[in-house]
C-alpha positions as a Markdown table, in Angstrom:
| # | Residue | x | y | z |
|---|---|---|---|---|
| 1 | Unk | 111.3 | 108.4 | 172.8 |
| 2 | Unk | 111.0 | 112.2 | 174.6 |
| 3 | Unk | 110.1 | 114.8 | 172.6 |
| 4 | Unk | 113.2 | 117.2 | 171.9 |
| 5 | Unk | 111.8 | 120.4 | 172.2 |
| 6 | Unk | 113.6 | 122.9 | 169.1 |
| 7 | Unk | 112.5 | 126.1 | 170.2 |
| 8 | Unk | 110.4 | 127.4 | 173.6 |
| 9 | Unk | 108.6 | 130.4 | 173.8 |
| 10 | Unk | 107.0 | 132.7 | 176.3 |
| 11 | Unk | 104.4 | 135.2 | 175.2 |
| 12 | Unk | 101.7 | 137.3 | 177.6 |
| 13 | Unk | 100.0 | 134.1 | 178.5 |
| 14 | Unk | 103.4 | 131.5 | 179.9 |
| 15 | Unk | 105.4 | 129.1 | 178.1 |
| 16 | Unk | 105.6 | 127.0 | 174.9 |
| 17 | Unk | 107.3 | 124.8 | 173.4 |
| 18 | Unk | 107.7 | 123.1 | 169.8 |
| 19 | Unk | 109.8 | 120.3 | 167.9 |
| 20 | Unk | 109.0 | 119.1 | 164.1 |
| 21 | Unk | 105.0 | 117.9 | 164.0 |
| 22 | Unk | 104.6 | 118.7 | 167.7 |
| 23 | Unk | 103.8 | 121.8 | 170.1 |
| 24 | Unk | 102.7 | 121.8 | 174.1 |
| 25 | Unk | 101.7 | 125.0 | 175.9 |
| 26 | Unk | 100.8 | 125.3 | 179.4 |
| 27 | Unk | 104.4 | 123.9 | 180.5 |
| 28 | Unk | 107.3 | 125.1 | 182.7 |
| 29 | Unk | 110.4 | 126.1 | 181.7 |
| 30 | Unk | 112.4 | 125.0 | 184.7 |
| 31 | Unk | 112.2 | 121.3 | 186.1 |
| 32 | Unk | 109.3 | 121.6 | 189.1 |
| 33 | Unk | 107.5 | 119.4 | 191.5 |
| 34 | Unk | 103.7 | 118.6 | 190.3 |
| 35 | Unk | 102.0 | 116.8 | 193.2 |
| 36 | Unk | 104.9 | 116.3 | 195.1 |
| 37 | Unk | 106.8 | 114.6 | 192.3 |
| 38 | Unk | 110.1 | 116.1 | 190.5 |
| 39 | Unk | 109.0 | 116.7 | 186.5 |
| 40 | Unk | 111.1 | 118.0 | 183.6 |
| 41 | Unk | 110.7 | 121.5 | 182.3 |
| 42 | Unk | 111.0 | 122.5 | 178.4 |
| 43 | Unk | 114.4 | 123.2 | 179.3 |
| 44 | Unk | 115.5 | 119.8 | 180.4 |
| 45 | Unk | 114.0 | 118.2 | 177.2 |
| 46 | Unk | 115.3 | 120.7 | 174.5 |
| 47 | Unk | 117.3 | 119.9 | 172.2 |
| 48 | Unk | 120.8 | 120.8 | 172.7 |
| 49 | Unk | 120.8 | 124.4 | 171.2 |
| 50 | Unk | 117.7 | 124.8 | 171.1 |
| 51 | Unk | 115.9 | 128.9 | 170.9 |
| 52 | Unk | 114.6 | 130.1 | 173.7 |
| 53 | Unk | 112.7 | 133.6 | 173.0 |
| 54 | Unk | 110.9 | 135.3 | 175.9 |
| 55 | Unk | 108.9 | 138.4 | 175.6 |
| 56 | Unk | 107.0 | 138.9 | 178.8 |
| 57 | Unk | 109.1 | 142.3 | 179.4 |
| 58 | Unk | 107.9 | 143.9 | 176.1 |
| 59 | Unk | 104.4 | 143.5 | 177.5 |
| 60 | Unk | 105.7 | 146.7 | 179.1 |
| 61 | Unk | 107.3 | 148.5 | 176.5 |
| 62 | Unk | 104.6 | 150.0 | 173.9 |
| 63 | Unk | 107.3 | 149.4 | 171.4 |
| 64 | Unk | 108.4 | 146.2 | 172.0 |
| 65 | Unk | 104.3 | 144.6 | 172.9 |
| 66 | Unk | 103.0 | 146.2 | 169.4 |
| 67 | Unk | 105.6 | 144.6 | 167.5 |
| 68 | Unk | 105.4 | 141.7 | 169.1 |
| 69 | Unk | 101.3 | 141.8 | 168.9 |
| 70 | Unk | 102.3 | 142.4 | 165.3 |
| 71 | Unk | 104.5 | 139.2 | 164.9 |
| 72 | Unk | 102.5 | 136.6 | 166.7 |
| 73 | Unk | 99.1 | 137.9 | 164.6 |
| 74 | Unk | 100.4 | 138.8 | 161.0 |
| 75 | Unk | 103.6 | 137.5 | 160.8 |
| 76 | Unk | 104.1 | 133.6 | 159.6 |
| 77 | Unk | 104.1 | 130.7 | 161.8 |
| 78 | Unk | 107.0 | 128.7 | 162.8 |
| 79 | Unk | 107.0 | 125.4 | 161.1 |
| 80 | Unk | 110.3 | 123.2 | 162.9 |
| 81 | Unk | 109.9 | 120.4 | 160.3 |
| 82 | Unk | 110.9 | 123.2 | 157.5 |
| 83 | Unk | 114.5 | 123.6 | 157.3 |
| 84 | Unk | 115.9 | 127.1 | 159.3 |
| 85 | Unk | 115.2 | 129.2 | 155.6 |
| 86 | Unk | 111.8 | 126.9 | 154.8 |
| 87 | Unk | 108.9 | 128.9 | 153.8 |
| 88 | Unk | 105.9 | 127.7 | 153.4 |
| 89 | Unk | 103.2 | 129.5 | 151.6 |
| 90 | Unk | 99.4 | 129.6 | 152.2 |
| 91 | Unk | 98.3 | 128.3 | 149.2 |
| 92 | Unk | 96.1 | 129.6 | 146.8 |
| 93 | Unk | 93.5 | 126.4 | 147.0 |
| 94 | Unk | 93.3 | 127.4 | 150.8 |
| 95 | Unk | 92.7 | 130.9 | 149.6 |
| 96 | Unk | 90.0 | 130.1 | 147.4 |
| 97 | Unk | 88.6 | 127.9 | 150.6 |
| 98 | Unk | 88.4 | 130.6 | 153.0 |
| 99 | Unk | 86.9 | 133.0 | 150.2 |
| 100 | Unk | 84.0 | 130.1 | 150.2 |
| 101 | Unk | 83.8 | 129.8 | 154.1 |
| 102 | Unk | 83.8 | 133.7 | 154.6 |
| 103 | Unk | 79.4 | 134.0 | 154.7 |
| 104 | Unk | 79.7 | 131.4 | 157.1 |
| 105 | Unk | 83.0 | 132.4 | 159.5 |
| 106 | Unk | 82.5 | 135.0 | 162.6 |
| 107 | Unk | 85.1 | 137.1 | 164.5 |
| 108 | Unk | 88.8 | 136.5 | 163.9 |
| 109 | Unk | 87.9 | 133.5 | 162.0 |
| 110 | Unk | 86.0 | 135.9 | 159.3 |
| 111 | Unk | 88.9 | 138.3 | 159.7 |
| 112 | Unk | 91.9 | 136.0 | 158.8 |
| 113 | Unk | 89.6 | 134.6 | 156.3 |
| 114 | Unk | 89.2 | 137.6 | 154.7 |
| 115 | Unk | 92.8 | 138.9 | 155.3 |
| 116 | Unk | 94.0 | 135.1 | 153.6 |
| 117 | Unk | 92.9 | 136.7 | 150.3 |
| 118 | Unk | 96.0 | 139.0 | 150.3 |
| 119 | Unk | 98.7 | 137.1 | 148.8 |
| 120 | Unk | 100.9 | 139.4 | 150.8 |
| 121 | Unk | 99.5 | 138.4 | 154.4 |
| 122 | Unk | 101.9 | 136.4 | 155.9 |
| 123 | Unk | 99.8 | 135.6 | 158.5 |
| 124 | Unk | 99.2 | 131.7 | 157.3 |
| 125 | Unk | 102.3 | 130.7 | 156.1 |
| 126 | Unk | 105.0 | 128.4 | 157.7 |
| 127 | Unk | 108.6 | 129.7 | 158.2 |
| 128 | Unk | 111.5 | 127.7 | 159.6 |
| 129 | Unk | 113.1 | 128.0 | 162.4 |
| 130 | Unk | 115.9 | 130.6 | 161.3 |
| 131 | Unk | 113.5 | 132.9 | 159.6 |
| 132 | Unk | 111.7 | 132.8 | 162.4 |
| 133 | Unk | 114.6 | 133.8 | 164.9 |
| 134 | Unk | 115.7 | 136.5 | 162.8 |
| 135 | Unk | 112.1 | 138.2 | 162.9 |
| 136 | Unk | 111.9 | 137.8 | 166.8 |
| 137 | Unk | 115.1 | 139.6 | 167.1 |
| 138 | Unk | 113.4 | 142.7 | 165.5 |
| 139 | Unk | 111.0 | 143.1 | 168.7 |
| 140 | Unk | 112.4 | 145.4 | 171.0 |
| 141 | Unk | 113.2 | 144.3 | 174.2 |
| 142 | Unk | 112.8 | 140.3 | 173.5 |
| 143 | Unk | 115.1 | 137.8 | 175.3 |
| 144 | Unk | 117.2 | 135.5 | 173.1 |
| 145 | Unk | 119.0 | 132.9 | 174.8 |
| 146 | Unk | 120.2 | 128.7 | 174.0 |
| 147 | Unk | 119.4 | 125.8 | 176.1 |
| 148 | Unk | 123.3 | 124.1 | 176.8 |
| 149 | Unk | 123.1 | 120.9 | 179.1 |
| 150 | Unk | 119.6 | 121.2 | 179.9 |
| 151 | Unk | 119.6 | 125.2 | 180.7 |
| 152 | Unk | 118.7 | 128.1 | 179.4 |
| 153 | Unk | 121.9 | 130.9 | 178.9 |
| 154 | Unk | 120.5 | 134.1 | 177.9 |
| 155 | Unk | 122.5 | 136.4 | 175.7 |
């Protein structure tokens, strides 16, 4: 069985997708020929409904790439197998495991590590899917659209 993709995604660095216990980056959201041969895009294997977000013009916009920036680094992850309000906390035994693996972590790793013992940092929790929409449509300048029969219409 395909993988339905629930949402896809383009950030600064090209497209991604993600269904319930599954993600792929690297993709196309179009169908295109790879060697010579026709392959599906994230579009073509969506789900029907599916979000589609794209954010490659707020790069642009100072507004729109620092909250976006802000989002994708402190804001919570997208979990598709929690329901569209799911959250899903970092826990406070993965706290205390960070606070243990801090002497030994370097770099972001240290930092997130160190940010984890905030229980306001969102940073490592899970939301669902319509949590998760609702705080991409705060970044100015983000396209929104649905996949419907396999393509993408843009609000």
């Amino acid at each position: 069985m395909k993988t339905r993709w629930a949402v896809i995604g383009r950030g600064f660095n090209g497209w991604h997708a993600a269904a319930p216990n599954v993600t792929s980056s690297g993709g196309h959201l179009d169908d295109y020929l790879w060697r010579g041969e026709p392959t599906t895009g994230y579009a073509s294997e969506a789900a029907e409904g599916a979000l589609v977000y794209d954010a490659e013009a707020c790069e642009a916009d100072e507004a729109g790439r620092n909250a976006y920036i802000d989002l994708v680094l402190r804001g919570p992850m997208l979990d598709c197998a929690l329901p569209p309000d799911g959250v899903s906390k970092f826990s406070l035994e993965g706290r205390q495991a960070a606070r243990r693996m801090l002497d030994g972590l370097q770099g972001a790793f240290a930092t997130y590590a160190t940010l984890a013992q905030d229980e306001k940092f969102t940073g490592l929790d899970y939301v669902g899917l319509g949590i998760y929409e609702a705080l991409l449509r705060r970044v100015p300048g983000i396209k929104i659209g649905r996949v419907r029969g396999g393509k993408v219409i843009w609000e």
